[in-house]
C-alpha positions as CSV (number, residue, x, y, z in Angstrom):
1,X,-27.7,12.7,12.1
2,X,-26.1,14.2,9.2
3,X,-22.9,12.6,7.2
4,X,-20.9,15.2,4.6
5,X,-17.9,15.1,2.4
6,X,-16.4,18.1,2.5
7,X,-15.8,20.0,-0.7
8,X,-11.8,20.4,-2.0
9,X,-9.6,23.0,-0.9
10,X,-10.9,25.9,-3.6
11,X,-7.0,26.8,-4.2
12,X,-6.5,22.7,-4.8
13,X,-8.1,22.5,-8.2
14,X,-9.6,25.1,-11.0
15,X,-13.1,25.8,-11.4
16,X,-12.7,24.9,-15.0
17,X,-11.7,21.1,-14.7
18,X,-14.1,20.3,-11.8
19,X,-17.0,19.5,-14.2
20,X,-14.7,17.1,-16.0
21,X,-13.9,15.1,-12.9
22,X,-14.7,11.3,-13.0
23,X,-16.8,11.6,-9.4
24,X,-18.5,8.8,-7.4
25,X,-20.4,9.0,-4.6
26,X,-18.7,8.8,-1.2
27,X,-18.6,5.0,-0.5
28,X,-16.9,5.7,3.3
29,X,-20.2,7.3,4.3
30,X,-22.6,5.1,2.8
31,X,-20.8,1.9,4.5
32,X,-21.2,4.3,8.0
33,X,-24.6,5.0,7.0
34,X,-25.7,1.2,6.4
35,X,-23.9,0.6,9.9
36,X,-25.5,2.9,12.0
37,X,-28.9,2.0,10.2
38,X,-28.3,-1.6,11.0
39,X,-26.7,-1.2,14.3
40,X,-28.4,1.8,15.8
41,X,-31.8,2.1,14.4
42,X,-30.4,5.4,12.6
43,X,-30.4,6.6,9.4
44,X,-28.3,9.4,8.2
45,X,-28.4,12.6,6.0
46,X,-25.5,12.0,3.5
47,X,-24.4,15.1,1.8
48,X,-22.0,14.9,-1.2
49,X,-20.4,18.8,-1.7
50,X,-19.0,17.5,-5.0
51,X,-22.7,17.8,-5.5
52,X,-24.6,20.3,-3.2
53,X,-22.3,22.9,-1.9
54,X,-23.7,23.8,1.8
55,X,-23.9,27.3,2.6
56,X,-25.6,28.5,6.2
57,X,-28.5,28.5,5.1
58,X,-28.6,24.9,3.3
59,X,-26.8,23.6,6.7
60,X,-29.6,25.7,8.7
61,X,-32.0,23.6,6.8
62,X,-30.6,20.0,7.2
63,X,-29.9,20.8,11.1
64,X,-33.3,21.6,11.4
65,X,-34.8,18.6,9.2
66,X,-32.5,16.5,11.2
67,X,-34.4,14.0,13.6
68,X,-31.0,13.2,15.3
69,X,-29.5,12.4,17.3
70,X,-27.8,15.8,16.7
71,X,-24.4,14.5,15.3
72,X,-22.5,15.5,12.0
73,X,-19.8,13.4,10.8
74,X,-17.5,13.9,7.7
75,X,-14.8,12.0,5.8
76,X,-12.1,14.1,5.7
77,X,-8.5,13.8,2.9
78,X,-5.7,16.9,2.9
79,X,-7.5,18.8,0.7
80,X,-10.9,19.4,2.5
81,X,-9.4,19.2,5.6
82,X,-9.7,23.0,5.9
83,X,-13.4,23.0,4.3
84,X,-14.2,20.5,6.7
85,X,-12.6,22.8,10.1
86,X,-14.5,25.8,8.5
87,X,-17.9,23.4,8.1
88,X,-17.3,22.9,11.9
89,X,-17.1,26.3,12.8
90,X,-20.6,27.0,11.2
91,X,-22.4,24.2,12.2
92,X,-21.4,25.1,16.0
93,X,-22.3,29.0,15.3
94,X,-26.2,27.6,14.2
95,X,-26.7,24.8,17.4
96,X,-23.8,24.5,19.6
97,X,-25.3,21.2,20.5
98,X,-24.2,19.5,18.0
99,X,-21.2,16.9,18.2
100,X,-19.0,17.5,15.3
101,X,-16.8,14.4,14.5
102,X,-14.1,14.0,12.3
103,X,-12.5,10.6,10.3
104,X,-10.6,9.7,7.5
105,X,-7.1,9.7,6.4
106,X,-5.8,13.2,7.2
107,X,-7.6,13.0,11.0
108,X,-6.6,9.7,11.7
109,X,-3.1,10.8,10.9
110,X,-3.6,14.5,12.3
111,X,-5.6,14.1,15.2
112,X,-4.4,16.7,18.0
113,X,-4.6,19.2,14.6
114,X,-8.1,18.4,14.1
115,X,-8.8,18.8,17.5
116,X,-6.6,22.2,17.6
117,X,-10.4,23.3,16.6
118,X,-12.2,24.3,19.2
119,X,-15.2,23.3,17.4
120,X,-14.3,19.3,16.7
121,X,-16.0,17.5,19.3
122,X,-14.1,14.1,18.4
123,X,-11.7,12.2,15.6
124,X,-12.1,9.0,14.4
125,X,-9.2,7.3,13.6
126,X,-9.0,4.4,11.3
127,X,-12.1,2.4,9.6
128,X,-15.1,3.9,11.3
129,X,-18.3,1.8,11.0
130,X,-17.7,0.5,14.8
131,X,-16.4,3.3,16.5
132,X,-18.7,5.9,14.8
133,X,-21.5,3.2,16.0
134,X,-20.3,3.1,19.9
135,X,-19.7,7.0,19.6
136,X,-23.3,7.3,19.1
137,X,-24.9,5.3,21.3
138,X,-22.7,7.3,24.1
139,X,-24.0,10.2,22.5
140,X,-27.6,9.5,22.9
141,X,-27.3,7.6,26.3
142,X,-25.2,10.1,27.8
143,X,-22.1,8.3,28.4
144,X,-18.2,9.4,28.5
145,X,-16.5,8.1,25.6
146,X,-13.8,6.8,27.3
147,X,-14.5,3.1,26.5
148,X,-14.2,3.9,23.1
149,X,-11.1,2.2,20.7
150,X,-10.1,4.1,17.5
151,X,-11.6,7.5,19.0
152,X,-9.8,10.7,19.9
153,X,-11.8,13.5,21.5
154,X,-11.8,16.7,23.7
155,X,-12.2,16.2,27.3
156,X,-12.0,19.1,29.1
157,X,-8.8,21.5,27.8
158,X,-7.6,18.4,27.6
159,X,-7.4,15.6,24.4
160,X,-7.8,12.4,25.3
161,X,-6.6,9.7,22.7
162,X,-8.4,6.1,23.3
163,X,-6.7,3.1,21.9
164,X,-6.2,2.1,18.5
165,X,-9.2,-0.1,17.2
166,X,-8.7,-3.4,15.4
167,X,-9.8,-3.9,11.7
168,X,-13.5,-4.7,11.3
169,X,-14.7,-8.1,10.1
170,X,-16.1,-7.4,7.1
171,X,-18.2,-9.9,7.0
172,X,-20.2,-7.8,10.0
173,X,-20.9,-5.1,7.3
174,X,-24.3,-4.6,5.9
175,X,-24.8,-4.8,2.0
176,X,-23.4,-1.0,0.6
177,X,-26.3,1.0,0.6
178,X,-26.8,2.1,-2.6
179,X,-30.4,3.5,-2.0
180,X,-29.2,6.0,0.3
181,X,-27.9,8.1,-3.1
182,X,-30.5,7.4,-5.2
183,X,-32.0,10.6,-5.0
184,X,-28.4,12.2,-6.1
185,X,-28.3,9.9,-9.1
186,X,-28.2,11.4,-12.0
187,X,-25.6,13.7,-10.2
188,X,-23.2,11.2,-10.4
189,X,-21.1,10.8,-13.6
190,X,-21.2,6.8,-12.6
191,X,-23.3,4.7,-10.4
192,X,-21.1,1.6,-10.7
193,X,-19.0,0.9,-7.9
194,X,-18.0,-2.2,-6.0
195,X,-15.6,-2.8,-3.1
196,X,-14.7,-6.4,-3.4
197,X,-11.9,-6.0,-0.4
198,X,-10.3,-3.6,1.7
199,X,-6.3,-2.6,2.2
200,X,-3.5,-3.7,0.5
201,X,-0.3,-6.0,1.8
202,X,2.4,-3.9,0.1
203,X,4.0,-0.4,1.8
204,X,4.9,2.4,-0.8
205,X,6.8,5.0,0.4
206,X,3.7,7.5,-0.9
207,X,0.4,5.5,-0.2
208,X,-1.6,7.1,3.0
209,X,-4.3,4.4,2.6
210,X,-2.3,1.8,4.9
211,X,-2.8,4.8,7.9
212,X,-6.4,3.1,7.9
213,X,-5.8,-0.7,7.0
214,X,-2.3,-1.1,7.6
215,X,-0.7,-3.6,5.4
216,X,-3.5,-6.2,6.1
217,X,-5.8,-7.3,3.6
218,X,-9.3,-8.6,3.9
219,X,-12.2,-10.0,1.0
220,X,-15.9,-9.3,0.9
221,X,-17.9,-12.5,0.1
222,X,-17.7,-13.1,-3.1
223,X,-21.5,-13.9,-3.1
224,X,-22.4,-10.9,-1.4
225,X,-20.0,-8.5,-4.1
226,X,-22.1,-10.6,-7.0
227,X,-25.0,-9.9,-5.5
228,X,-24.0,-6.0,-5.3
229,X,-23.2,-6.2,-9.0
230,X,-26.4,-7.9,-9.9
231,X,-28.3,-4.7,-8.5
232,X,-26.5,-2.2,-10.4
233,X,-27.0,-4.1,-13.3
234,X,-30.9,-5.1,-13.2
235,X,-31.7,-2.2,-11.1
236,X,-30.1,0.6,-11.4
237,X,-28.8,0.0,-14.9
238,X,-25.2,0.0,-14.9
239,X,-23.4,-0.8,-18.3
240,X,-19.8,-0.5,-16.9
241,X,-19.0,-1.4,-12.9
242,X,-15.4,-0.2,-11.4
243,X,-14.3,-2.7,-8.4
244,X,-12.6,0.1,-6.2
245,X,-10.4,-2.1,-4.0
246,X,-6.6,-1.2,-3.9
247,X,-5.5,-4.2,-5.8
248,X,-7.8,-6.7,-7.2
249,X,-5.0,-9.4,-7.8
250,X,-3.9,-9.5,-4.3
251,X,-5.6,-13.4,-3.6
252,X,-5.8,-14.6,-7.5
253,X,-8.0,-17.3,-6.3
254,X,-10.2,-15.5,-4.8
255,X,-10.1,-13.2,-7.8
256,X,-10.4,-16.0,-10.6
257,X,-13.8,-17.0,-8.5
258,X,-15.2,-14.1,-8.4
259,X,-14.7,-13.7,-12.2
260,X,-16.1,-17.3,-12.5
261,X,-19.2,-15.7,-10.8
262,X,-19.6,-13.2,-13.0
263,X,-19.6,-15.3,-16.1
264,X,-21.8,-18.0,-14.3
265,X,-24.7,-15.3,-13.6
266,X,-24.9,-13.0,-17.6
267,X,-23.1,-10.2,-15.8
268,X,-20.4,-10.3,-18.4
269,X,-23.3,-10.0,-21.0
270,X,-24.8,-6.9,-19.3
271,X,-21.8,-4.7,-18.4
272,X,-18.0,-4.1,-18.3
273,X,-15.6,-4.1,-15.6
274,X,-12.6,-1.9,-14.2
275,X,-9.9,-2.6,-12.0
276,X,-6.4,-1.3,-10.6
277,X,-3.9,-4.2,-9.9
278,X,0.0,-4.5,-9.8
279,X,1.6,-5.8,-12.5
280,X,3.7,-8.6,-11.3
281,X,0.2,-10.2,-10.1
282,X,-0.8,-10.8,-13.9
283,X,-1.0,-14.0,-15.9
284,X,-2.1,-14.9,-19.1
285,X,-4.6,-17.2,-17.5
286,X,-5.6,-14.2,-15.2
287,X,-6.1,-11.9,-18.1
288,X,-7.6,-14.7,-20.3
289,X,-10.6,-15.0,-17.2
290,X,-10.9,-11.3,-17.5
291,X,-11.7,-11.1,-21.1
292,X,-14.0,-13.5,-21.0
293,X,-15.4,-11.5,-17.6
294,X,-15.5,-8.6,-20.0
295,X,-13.2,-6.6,-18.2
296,X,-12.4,-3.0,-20.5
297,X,-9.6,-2.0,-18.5
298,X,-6.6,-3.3,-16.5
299,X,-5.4,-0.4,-14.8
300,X,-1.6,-0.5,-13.3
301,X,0.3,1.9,-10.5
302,X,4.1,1.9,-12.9
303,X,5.2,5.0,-11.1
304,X,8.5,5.3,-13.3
305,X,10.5,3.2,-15.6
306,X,13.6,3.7,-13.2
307,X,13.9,0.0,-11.1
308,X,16.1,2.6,-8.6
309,X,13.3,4.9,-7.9
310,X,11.0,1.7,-7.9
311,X,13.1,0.0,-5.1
312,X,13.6,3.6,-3.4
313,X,9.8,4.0,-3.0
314,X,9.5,0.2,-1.7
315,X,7.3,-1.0,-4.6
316,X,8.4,-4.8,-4.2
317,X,8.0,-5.0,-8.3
318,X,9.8,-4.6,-11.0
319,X,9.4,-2.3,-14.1
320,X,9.3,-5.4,-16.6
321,X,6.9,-6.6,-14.6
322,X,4.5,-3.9,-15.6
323,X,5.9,-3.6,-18.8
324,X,5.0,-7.2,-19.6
325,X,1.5,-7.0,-17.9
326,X,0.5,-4.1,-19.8
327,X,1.5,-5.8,-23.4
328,X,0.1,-8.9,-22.3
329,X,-3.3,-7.1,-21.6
330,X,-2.8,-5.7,-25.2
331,X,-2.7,-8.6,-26.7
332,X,-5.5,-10.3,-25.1
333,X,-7.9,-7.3,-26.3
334,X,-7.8,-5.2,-22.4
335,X,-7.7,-1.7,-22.3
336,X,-4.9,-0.4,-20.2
337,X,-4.5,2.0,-18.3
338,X,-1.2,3.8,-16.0
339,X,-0.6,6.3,-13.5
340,X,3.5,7.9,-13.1
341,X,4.9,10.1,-10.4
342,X,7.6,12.3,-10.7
343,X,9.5,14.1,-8.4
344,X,10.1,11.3,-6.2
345,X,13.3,11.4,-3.8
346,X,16.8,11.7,-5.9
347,X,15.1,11.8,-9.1
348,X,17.0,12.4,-12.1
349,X,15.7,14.1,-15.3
350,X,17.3,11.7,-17.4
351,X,15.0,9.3,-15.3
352,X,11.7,11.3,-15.5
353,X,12.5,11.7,-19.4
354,X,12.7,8.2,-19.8
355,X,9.5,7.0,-18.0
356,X,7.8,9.5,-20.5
357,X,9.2,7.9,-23.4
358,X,8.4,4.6,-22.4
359,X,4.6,5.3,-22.0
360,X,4.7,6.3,-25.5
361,X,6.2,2.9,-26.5
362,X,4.0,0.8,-24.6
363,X,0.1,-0.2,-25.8
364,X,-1.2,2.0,-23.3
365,X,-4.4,3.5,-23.7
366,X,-4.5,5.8,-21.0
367,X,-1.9,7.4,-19.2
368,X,-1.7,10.0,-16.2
369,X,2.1,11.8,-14.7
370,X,1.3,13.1,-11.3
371,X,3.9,15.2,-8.8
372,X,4.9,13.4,-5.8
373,X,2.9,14.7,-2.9
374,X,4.3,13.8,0.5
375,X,1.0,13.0,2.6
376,X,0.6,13.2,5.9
377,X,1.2,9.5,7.4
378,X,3.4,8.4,4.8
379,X,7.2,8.1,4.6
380,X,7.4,10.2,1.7
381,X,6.3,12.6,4.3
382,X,8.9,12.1,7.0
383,X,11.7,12.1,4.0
384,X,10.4,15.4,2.7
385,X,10.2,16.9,6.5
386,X,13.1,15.4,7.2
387,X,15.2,17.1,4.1
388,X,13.7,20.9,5.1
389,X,11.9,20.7,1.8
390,X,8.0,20.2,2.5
391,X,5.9,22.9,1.7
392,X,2.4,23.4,3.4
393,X,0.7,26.0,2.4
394,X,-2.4,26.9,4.6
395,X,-5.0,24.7,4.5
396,X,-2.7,22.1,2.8
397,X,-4.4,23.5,-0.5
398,X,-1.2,22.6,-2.7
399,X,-1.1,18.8,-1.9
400,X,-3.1,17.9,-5.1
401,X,-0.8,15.1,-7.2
402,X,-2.2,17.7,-10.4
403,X,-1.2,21.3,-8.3
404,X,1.0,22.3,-11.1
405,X,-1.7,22.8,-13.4
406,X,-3.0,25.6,-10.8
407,X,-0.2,27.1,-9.0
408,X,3.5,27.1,-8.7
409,X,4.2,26.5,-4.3
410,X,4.0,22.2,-5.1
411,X,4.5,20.3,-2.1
412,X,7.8,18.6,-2.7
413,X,11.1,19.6,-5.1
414,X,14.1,17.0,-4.4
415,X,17.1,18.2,-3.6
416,X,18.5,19.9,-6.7
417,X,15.8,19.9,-8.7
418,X,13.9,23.1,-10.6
419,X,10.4,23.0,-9.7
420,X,9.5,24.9,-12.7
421,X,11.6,22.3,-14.8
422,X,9.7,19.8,-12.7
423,X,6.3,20.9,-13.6
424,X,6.8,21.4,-17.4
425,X,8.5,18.0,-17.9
426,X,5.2,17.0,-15.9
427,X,3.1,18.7,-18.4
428,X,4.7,17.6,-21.3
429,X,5.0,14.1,-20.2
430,X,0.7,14.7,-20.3
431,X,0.5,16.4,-22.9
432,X,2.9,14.2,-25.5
433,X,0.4,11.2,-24.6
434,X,-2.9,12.9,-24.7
435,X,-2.2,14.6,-28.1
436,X,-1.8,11.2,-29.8
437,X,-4.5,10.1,-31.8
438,X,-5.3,6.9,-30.2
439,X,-5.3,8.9,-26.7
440,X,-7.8,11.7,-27.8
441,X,-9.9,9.0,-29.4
442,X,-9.7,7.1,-26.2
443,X,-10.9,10.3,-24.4
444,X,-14.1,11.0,-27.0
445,X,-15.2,7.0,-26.3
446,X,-14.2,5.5,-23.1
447,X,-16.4,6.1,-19.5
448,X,-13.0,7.2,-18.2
449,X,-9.6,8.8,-19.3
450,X,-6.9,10.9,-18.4
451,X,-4.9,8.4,-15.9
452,X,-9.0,7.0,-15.0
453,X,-9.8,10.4,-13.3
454,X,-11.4,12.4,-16.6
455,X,-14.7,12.0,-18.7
456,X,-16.6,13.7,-20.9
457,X,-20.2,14.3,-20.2
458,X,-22.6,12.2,-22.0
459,X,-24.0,14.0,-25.3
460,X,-21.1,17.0,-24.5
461,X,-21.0,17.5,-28.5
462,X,-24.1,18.2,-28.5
463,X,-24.3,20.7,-25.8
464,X,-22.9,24.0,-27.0
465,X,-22.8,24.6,-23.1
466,X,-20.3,21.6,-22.5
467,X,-18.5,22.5,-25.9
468,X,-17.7,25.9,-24.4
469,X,-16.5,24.3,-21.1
470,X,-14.4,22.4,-22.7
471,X,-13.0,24.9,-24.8
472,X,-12.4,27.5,-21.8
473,X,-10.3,24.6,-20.0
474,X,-8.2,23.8,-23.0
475,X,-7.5,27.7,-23.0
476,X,-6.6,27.7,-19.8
477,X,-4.6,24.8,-19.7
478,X,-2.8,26.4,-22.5
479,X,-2.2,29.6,-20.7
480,X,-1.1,27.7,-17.7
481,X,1.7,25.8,-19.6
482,X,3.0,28.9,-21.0
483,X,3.4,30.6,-17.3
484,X,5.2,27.0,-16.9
485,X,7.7,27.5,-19.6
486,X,8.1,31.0,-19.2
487,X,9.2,30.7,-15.6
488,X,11.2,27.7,-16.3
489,X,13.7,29.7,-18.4
């Protein structure tokens, strides 16, 4: 059995940037991988194209190392949703036997287009440790599929859509199985992840995560996530550990425990820590636990400095409650860190203009202005569909938050906007905070930068190699901002 993350659409994102991308390794396949190993006596290939691209004859090669059963799963989001299709087509054109199966956000959301191809056996929609679980025991006994919740497949001509499945217990999970990508990892700019919890209880107009948890939100044992941290720490070595979860202040007991944990047992001695939270969830208690945690960044979702736009997109926050978080964090000695979107729905400039100059009052240390990107399964989407104004381009290759910097066809323009105006008050929004001295040292020292999604390769300056990288993407970034401005005349 063979898991893969497909690689990006190749239109979605230069050449130039890609080896400047903070990457991890795929945590949805590892947690199917530990379920199926635990539950079915399997233990799957996982293959990473951020890492090994897979031509025919590299697939050739894991079909025929594969001791089954002869299934290939992969995670699929907008952008490698046509990467993924054309994966299925080749794996069908080598042994036809195989089932190809599909899950993640843009199949849960897209299932009768996933299935449009002929060669997609089967989507999985929603969280997919179960239902990939009972999907192969059919598989290897012989049985319909029928019985299956959460599961969409071909029967026939026909598509056949099962019920929706309920969340998983996650305390049915096995511990993540961070072996599985040992031998992938120095490949990995950072081995350090933890996922303390799953989903989020809030509903932004923009966020297509709640198309796999809803608005329902459920912990990890805080025992068990220690226990994960303890391992990358004393063996694999990990000096700075990122808790993935969607908002790490949603239960701030839960939260303050967890931190008590990690003072109780050294980790605190031995590494750093990262998290995204909201900013009305903060308190100077909260913040005081995390510095003593040794947490090096607090990382916020602002979005804009307009309170309009914040209670257009369904927030449920205020802008001085980020404001206040992020100078509180300041103050207690936390790195912080921001992400913006512009081009939301009814937009001004005057609006976009001011969130810029904002970031550049605030202590932020990091900082990153995306374009809105309606997703698929979102309301944005249905607002933008609904207005005439969605552009898809094929493959969905333009819905990339950073598509500006690599072609002009974005997503979404509101109504009366200039997307060229759009895209350089974008850019300059970037460029104004990255220029600034405490930014570019920021980007020289921390593990992570540019809106927590850039990061320098260890020992870069002293790799004439990596120098000239970088110096071939700051060209082109340069070039690309002059198209920007030219066309925006």
């Amino acid at each position: 059995m063979i898991l893969i993350k497909p690689a990006i659409h190749s239109e979605s994102q230069s050449e130039l940037i890609t080896p400047f991308i903070y990457n991890t390794f795929p945590t949805s396949l590892g947690y199917l991988a530990a379920y199926l190993r635990k539950y079915n006596n399997v233990l799957p290939k996982i293959v990473d194209e951020n890492i090994t691209q897979l031509d025919r004859s590299a697939l050739e090669g894991l079909m025929k190392q594969d001791s089954g059963p002869k299934i290939i799963g992969m995670t699929v989001i907008t952008i490698s949703s046509s990467r993924a299709y054309a994966l299925a087509k080749l794996i069908k054109e080598i042994d036809k036997d195989y089932l190809v199966v599909l899950g993640g956000i843009h199949p849960t959301v897209l299932p009768d287009e996933a299935l449009g191809i002929k060669e997609v056996d089967a989507v999985i929609r929603g969280e997919g440790e179960k239902t990939l679980s009972e999907f192969t025991e059919c598989a290897v006994s012989g049985r319909d599929f029928a019985g299956i919740r959460g599961l969409s497949f071909r029967n026939g001509a026909a598509v056949t859509h099962n019920p929706a499945r309920e969340l998983i217990d996650l305390s049915t999970l096995p511990p993540f199985p961070y072996d599985l990508f040992e031998e992938t990892y120095d490949k990995y700019r950072d081995f350090g992840t933890v996922i303390s919890s799953r989903g989020c209880p809030f509903n932004c107009i923009f966020c297509s995560q709640r198309a796999i948890t809803g608005q329902k939100y459920r912990t990890v044992d805080n025992a068990r996530v220690l226990e994960d941290i303890r391992l990358l720490i004393e063996k694999y070595n990990q000096k700075k550990i990122w808790f993935m979860d969607d908002n790490f202040l949603v239960n701030k007991n839960r939260a303050m425990s967890l931190m008590d944990g990690i003072i109780a047992n050294g980790f605190n001695k031995k590494a750093g820590f990262v998290a995204e939270m909201r900013g009305e969830s903060v308190t100077q208690e909260i913040l005081d636990k995390m510095k003593e945690a040794n947490f090096l960044v607090a990382s916020f979702g602002m979005e804009t400095s307009s309170q309009r736009l914040l209670d257009l997109v369904n927030k449920n926050e205020k802008v001085d409650d980020n404001i206040r978080a992020i100078e509180m964090a300041h103050r207690t000695g936390i790195g912080t860190s921001a992400t913006f979107i512009f081009g939301l729905p009814t937009e001004t400039r005057k609006e976009r203009l001011d969130t810029a100059r904002l970031t550049r009052k605030l202590p932020l240390d990091d900082a990153r202005f995306n374009i809105a990107v309606p997703y698929p399964g979102t309301k944005l989407y249905d607002m933008a569909k609904k207005e005439g104004r969605l552009l898809v381009k094929p493959g969905w290759s333009n819905f990339n938050v950073q598509f500006y910097m690599f072609g002009d066809d974005i997503a979404y323009v509101p109504e009366g906007e200039n997307k060229y105006r759009l895209m350089y008050d974008t850019f300059m929004a970037n460029l104004l905070f990255s220029l600034r001295l405490r930014t570019l040292i920021n980007f020289i020292k921390s593990p992570v930068s540019g809106g927590m999604v850039l990061t320098l390769p260890k020992g870069w300056y002293r790799s004439p190699k990596e120098i000239v990288r970088l110096l071939k993407l700051f060209a082109y970034i340069f070039g690309r901002f002059c198209v920007i401005v030219w066309r925006k005349r």
